[in-house]
C-alpha positions in Angstrom: 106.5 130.9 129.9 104.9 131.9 126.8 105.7 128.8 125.2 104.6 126.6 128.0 101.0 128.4 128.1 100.7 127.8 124.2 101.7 124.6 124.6 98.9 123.7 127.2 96.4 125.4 125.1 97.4 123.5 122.2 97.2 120.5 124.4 93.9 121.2 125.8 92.4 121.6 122.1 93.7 118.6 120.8 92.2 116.7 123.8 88.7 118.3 123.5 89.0 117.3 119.9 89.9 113.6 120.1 86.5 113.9 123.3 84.6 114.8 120.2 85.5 112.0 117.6 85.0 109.4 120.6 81.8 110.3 120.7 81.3 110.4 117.0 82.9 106.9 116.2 80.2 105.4 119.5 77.5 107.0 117.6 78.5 105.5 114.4 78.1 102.6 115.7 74.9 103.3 117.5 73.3 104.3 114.3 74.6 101.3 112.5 72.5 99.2 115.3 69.2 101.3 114.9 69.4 100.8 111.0 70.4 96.9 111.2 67.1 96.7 113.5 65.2 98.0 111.2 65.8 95.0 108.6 67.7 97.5 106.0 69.4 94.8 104.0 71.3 97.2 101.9 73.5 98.7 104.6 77.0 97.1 104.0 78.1 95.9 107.8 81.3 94.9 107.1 82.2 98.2 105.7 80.9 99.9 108.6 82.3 98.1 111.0 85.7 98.5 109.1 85.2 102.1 109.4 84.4 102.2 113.0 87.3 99.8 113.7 89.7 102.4 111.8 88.2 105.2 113.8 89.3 103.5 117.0 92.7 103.1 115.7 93.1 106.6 114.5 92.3 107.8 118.3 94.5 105.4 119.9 97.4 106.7 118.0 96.4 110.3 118.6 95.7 109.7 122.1 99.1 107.6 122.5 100.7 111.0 120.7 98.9 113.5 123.3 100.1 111.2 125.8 104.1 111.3 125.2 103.9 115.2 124.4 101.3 117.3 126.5 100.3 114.8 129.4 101.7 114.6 133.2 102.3 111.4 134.7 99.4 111.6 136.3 97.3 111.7 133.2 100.0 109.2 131.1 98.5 106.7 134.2 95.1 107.4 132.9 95.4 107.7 129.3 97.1 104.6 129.3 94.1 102.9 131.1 91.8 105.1 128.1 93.9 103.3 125.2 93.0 100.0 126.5 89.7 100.8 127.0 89.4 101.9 123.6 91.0 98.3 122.5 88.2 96.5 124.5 85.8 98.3 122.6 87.2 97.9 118.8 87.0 94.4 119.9 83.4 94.6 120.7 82.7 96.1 118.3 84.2 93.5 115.6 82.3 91.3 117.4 79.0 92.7 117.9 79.3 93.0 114.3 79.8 89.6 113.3 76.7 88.8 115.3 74.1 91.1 113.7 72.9 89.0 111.4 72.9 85.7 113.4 71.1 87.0 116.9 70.6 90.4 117.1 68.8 89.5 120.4 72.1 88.9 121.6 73.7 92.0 120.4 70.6 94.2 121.6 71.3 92.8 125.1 75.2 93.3 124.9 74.7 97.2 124.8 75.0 97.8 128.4 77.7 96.4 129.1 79.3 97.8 126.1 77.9 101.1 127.0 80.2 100.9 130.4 82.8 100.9 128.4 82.0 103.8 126.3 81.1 106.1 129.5 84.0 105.1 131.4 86.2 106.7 128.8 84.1 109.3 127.8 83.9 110.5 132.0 87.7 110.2 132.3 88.3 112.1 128.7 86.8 115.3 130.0 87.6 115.3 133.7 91.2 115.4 131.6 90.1 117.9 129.8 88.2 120.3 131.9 92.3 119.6 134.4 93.9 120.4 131.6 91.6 123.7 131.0 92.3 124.6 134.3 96.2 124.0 134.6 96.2 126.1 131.4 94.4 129.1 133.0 96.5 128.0 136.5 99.5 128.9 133.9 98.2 131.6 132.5 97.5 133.3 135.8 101.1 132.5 137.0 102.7 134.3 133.9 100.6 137.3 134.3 102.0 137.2 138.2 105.6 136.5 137.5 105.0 139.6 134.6 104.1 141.9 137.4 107.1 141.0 139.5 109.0 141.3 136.6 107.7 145.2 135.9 108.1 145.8 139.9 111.7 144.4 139.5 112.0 146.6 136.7 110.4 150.1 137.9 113.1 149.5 141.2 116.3 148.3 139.3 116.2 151.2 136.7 114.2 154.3 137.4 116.6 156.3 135.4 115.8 154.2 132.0 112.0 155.5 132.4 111.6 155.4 127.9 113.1 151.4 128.3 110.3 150.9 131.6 107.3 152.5 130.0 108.1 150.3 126.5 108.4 147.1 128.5 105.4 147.7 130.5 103.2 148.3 126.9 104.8 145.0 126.0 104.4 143.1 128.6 100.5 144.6 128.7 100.4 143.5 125.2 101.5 139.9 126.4 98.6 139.8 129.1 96.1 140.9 127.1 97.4 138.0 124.7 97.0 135.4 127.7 93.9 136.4 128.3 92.7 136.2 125.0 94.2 133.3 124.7 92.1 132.2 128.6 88.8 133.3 127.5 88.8 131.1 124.1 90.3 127.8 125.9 87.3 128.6 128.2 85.1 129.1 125.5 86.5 125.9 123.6 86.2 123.9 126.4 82.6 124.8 127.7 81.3 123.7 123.6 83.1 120.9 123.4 81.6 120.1 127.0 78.0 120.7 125.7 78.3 118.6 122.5 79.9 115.8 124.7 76.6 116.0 127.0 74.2 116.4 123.8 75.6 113.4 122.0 75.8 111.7 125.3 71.9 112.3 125.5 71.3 111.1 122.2 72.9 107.9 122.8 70.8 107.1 126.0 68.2 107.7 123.9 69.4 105.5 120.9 70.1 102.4 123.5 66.7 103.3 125.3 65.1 102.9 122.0 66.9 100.0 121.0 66.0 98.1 124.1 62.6 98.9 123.6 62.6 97.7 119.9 64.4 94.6 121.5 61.9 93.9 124.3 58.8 94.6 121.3 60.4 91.8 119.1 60.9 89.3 121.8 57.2 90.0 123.4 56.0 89.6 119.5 57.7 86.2 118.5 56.9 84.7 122.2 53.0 84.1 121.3 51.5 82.6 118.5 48.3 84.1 119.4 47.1 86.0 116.2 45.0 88.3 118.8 47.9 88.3 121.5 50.3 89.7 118.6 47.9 92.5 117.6 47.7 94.0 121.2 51.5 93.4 122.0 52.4 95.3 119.2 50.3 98.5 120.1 51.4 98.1 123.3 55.2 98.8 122.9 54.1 101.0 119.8 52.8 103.5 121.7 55.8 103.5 124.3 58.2 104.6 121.1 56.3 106.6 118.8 53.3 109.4 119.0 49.9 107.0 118.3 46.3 108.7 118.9 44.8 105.8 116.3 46.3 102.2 115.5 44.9 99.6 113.1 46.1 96.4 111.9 44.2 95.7 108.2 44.6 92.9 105.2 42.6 92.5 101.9 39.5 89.8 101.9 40.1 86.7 99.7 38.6 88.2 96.8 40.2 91.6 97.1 36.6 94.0 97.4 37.1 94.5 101.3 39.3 96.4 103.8 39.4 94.0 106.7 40.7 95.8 110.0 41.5 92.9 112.9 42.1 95.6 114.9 42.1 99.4 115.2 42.1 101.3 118.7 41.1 105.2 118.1 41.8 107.6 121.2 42.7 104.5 123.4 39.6 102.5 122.8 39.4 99.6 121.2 37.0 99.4 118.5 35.0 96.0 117.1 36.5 94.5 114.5 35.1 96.4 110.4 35.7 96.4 107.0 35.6 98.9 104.6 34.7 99.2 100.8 38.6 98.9 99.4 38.4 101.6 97.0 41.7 102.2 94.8 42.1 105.9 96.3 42.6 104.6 99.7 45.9 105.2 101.4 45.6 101.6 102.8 44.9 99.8 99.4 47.6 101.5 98.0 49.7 100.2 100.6 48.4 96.7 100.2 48.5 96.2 96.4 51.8 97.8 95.7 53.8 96.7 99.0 54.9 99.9 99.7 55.0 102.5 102.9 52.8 105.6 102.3 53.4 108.8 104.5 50.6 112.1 104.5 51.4 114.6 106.7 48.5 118.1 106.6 46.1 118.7 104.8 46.3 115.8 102.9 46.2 113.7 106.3 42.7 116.2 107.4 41.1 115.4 104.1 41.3 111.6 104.6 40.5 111.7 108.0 37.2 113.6 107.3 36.3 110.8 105.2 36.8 108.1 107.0 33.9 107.8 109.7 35.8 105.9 112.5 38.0 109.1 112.7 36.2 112.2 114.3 39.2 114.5 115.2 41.9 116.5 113.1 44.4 114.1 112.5 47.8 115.8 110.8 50.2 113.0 110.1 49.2 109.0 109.1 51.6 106.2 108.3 50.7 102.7 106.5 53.5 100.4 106.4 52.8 96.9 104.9 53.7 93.6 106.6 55.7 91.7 103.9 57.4 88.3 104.5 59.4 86.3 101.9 58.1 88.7 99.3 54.6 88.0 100.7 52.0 91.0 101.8 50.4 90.0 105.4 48.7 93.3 105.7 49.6 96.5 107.0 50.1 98.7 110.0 48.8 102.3 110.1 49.7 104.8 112.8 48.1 108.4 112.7 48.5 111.2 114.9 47.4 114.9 115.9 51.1 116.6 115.4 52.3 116.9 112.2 55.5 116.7 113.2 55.0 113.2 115.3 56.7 110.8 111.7 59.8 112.4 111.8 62.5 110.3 110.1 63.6 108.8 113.6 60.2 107.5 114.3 59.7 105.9 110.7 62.7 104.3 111.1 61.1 102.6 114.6 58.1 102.2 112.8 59.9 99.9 110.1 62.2 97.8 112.9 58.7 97.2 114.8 56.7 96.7 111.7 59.6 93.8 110.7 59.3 92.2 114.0 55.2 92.2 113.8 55.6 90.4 110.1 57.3 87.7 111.2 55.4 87.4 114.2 51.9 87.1 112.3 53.4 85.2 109.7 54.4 82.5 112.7 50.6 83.1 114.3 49.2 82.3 110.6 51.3 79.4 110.1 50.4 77.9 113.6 46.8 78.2 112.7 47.3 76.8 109.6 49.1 73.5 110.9 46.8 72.8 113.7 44.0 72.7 111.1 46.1 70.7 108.7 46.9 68.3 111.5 43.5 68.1 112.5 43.0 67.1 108.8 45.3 64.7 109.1 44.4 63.0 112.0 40.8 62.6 110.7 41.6 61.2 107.4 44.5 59.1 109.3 41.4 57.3 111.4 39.7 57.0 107.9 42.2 54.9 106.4 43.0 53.3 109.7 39.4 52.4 109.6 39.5 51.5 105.7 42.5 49.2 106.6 40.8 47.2 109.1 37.7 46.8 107.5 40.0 45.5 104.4 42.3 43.3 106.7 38.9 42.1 108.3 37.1 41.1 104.7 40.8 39.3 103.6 40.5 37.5 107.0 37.2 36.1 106.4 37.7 35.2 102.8 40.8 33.1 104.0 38.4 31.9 106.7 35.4 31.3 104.2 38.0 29.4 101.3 40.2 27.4 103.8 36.8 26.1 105.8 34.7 25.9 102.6 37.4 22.7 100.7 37.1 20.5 103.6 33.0 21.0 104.2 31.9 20.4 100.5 33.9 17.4 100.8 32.1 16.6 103.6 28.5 17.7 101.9 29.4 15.8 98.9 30.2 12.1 101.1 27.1 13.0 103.0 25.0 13.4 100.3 26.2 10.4 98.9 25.6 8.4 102.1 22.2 9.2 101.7 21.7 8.4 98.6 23.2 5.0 99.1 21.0 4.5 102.4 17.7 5.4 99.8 18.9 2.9 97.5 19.1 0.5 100.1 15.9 1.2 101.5 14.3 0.4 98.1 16.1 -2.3 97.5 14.9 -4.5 101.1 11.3 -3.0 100.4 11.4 -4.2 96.5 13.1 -7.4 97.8 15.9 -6.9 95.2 18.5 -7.0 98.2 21.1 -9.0 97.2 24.5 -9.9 99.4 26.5 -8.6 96.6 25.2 -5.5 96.8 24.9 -5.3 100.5 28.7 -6.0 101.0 29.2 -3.4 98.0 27.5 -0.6 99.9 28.6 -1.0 103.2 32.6 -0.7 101.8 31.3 2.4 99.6 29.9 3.8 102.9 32.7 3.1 105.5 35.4 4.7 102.1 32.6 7.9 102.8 32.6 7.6 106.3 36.4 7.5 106.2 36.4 11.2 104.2 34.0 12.8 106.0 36.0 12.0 109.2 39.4 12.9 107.6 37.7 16.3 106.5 36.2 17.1 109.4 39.1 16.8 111.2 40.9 19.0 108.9 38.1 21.3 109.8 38.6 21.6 113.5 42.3 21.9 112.9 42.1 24.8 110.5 39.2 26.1 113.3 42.0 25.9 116.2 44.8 27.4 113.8 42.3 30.6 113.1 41.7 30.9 116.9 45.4 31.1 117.2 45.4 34.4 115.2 44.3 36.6 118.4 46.5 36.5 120.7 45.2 36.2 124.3 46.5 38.9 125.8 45.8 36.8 129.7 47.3 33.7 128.5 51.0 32.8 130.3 52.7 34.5 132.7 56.4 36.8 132.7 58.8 34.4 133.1 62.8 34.5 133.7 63.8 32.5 131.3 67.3 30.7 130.6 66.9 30.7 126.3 70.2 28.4 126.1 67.9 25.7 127.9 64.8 27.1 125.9 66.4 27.0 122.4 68.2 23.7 123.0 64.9 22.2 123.7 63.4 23.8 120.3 66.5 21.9 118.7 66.0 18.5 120.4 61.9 19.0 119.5 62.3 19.0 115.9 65.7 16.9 115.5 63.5 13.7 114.5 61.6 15.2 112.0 65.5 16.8 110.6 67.1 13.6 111.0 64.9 12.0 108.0 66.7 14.8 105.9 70.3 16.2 105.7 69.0 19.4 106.9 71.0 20.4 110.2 69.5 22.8 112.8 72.0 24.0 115.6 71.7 26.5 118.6 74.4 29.4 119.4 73.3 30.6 122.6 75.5 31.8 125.3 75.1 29.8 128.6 73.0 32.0 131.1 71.0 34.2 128.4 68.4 35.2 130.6 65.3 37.1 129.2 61.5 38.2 131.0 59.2 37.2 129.1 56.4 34.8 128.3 58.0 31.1 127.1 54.8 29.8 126.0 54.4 32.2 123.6 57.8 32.5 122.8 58.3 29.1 122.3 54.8 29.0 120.1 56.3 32.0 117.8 59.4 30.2 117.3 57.9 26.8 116.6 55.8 28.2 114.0 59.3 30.0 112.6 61.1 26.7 112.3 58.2 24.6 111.5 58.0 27.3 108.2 61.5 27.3 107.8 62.0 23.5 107.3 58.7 23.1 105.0 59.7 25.9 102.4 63.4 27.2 102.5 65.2 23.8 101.2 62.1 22.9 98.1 64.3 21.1 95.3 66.9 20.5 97.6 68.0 17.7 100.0 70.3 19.2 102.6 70.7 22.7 104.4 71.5 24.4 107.8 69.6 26.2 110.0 70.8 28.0 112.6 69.1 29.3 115.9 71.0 32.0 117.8 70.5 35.0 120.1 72.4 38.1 121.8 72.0 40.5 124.1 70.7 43.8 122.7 70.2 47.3 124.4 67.0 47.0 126.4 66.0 43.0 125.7 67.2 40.0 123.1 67.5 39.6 119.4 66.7 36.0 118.6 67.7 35.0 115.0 66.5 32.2 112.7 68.7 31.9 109.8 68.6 29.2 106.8 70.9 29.0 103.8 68.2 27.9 101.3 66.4 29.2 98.4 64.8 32.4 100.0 62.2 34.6 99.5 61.5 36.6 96.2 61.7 40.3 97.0 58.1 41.0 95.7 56.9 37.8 98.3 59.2 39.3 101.2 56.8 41.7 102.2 54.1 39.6 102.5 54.9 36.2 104.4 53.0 37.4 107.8 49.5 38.1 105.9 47.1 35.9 107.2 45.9 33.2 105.1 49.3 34.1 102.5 51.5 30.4 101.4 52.9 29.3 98.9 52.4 25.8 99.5 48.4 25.7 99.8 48.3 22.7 97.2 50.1 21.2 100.1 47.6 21.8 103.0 49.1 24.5 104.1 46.8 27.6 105.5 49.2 30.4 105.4 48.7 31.2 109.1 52.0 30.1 110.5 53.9 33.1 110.1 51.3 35.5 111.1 50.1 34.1 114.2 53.9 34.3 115.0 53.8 37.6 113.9 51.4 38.2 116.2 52.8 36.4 119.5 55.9 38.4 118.5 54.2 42.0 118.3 51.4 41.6 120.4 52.0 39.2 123.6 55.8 39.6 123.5 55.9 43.5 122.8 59.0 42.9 120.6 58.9 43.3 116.9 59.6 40.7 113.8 61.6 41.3 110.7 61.9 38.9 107.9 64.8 39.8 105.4 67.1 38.0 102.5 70.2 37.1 103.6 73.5 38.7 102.0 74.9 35.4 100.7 71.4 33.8 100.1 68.9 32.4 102.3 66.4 33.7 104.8 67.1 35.5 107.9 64.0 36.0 110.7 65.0 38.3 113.6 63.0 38.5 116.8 63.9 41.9 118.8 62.2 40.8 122.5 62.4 43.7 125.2 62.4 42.9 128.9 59.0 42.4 130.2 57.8 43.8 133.7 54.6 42.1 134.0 
């Protein structure tokens, strides 16, 4: 029996003692949570969580070992369902770990759960514990029984050996007093281990409660980009975590001379926005210039309160903790309080985990404001040069406009001026009487030869007149048609095959048979006259044969039409600029330059597709119309 009770009691101990190091390895982990939040880089995760994970083990095994030597079946039942408990959370924790520095959002919000787990076994550990307290006293109480019968069985069966009674009876006396020795301290064991269980129990509420809080701060900072929204966010779930009878937000002006505070709420009430002489004394400057956290706590706290004229109580303890991003000072944070015990390690390590969370926050707010006044910048110097653009596009137009018109008019002024010189001379002549018939017939072929180039000129005048009214597209003109392009393109073919067949230049079509596209054909079929009409006068110069081929395909939302030539091409530093107006190569030829860019424009403008002009791969020219289905 003896054995048995020792055994329990050993058993019981061991128990309470594997309680405690559950506890320990969940607040391991707890703390390794608070400090990550806090944005300590220097804490080595992986190591920790390597320690915690080997923690785990260790009580698995030991629990496994309770389990095959002091448990009943009862409890094997539940210890077994302990050990896999414990497995789920080494594996949570492995992976919790993982994710702290990816989203610790995510992690923040995985703690319930994860705390289940932990109070599940931590509730089933000591109703074990507190049975196996009481089966030992249950024990403890049947020995001291079964002793008693024993001395009654005794006294009866051997009155005459009274010397061999009376030393049994001191020894079994000695062995009670032993069990309930050995009682009181099980009891006593059991009842401490019980109150650290519920202390550290407590302090992990309080550890998750905190954590939620610092998690519910970071998310309410980083949802605004407010600058103003940030400031009162962040004393908002400040004062929810840490003791705060004043709260300012400060940075140094530009030049360094002031102490600008944004905001600064004394007693509750939120003061107008100050500045203060930044003197190299003050706590706050400090903070500022060197980037680091200052702490006064006293006397030293009374003294700068009493100079500082926004503060007109006793304040004990002050904290200024700067706002640093990317190795960048924002500004700082200050916190200052009546009890000089209210910045107790605990609450400076809040302090730095909502401070991080406030840094990036006003860096993002900053940033914001920054871009929307770079992109209002941007935008006005973007209608600037759109402005600059057109007024240059405008002046090329009407120099084209001025030197195309201004050739075929001097001619004109020239044979009129000469008409009316001869018409003088003529004059003269009947009036003198020197008219002769010679001289008549003379005059009248020299004036039907000027009449003949002032007609020929102003002709060429109203056609250049009708080409540059071709440059706007009418935007009313021809309606959205279904139209069949194998018929279209065919007829393009047939149109220009007399002018092809005085050369060995070949134009053909590849267009599959019921190509259908909505669009407008007049325009289309202007665009692509002007395309092959450019095509035949300038891609086969020096040469007397070529193909040209005219094809299309179905693209994703419309047609690509393709115009493709195997002649001498287009220098690259030309390529860019074929669909300027008034741009050609062949002006000593009478050519304008327009018949590319009024296509351009059909193409772009009336036919919302889009026209690209590039060198072929094995020579040549290749002009690709991308046409999208038209509604209306």
């Amino acid at each position: 029996m003896d054995q048995i009770v020792d055994r329990n009691l050993v058993g019981s101990v061991k128990l309470s003692d594997i309680n405690t190091r559950v506890q320990r390895a969940n607040a391991h982990f707890n703390r390794l949570l608070a400090v990550k939040s806090a944005g300590r880089q220097t804490v080595d995760v992986d190591q920790e969580i390597s320690e915690i994970s080997s923690q785990i083990d260790n009580l698995i095994q030991d629990l496994s070992a309770y389990r095959d030597t002091y448990a009943t079946s009862d409890q094997r039942r539940r210890l077994d369902d302990i050990i896999h408990s414990l497995a789920d959370y080494k594996s949570a924790v492995a992976w919790v770990g993982s994710m702290l520095g990816i989203d610790f959002a995510s992690t923040v919000s995985f703690i319930e759960p994860f705390g289940a787990v932990f109070d599940r076994v931590q509730s089933e550990l000591t109703s074990i514990v507190e049975e196996t307290g009481r089966d030992a006293q249950l024990r403890a109480a049947e020995a001291t029984r079964q002793a008693q019968y024993t001395v009654q069985t005794f006294l009866y069966s051997a009155v005459a050996v009274m010397l061999g009674i009376a030393l049994l009876a001191w020894l079994i006396g000695r062995y009670q007093q032993r069990l309930r020795i050995s009682s009181e301290m099980l009891r006593q064991q059991v009842e401490m281990r019980t109150a650290e269980l519920r202390q550290a129990n407590s302090d992990l509420v309080a550890s998750a409660e905190t954590l939620r809080q610092l998690g519910d701060a970071g998310l309410a900072l980083t949802a605004t980009l407010d600058l103003a929204e940030v400031h009162v966010a962040l004393h908002n779930h400040l004062s929810g975590l840490v003791p705060l009878d004043a709260f300012g937000i400060a940075h140094l002006s530009v030049d360094g001379h002031q102490l600008v505070f944004d905001q600064f709420v004394a007693n509750g009430q939120a003061l107008p926005a100050f500045t203060r002489k930044a003197e190299a004394a003050e706590p706050a400057v400090q903070a500022l210039r060197q980037g680091v956290e200052l702490v006064i706590v006293g006397d030293s706290a009374t003294r700068w309160a009493a100079s500082v004229a926004a503060l007109d109580w006793d304040i004990q303890a002050a904290v200024w903790w700067p706002l640093v991003v990317s190795g960048r000072v924002l500004g700082l944070i200050t916190v200052q309080s009546r009890d000089i015990g209210a910045y107790n390690p605990q609450a400076l390590e809040i302090l730095r985990s909502a401070c991080a969370y406030a840094a990036i926050a006003i860096a993002n707010a900053r940033s914001y404001y920054e871009l929307e006044a770079t992109l209002v910048e941007l935008r006005t110097t973007q209608g600037q040069l759109v402005q600059q653009e057109k007024m240059a596009s405008l002046g090329r137009l009407v120099a084209g406009v001025a030197h195309e018109i201004n050739t075929p008019l001097g001619v004109v002024l020239t044979a009129a001026g000469s008409l009316h010189g001869g018409v003088v001379d003529l004059r003269d002549a009947i009036a003198q009487g020197r008219l002769t018939r010679a001289a008549l017939e003379a005059g009248i072929g020299e004036w039907a030869d000027l009449a003949t180039v002032v007609e020929r000129n102003a002709l060429r005048t109203a056609a250049l007149v009708k080409s540059f009214s071709a440059v706007a597209v009418d935007e009313s003109g021809g309606r959205v048609l279904e139209t069949d392009l194998s018929i279209l393109l065919d007829d393009l073919v047939t149109l220009f095959r007399p002018a092809l067949d005085r050369s060995a230049i070949r134009l053909v079509a590849a267009v599959p048979d019921g190509l259908v596209l909505r669009t407008v054909p007049e325009s289309l079929t202007d665009a692509l006259t002007r395309i092959l009409s450019n095509t035949i006068d300038h891609a086969f110069i020096g040469r007397s044969d070529g193909r040209v081929v005219l094809s299309a395909v179905t693209a994703l939302d419309g047609v690509v039409i393709t115009v493709s030539d195997d002649g001498v091409g287009i220098p690259d530093d030309l390529i860019g600029k074929v669909c300027d107006p008034f741009f050609t190569t062949g002006r000593a030829s009478g050519h304008p330059g327009l018949g590319l860019h009024v296509a351009y424009n059909q193409v772009t403008q009336r036919l919302r597709g889009n026209l690209e002009i590039r060198s072929g791969t094995l020579g040549g020219t290749i002009v690709a119309l991308r046409l999208p289905m038209l509604r209306s």
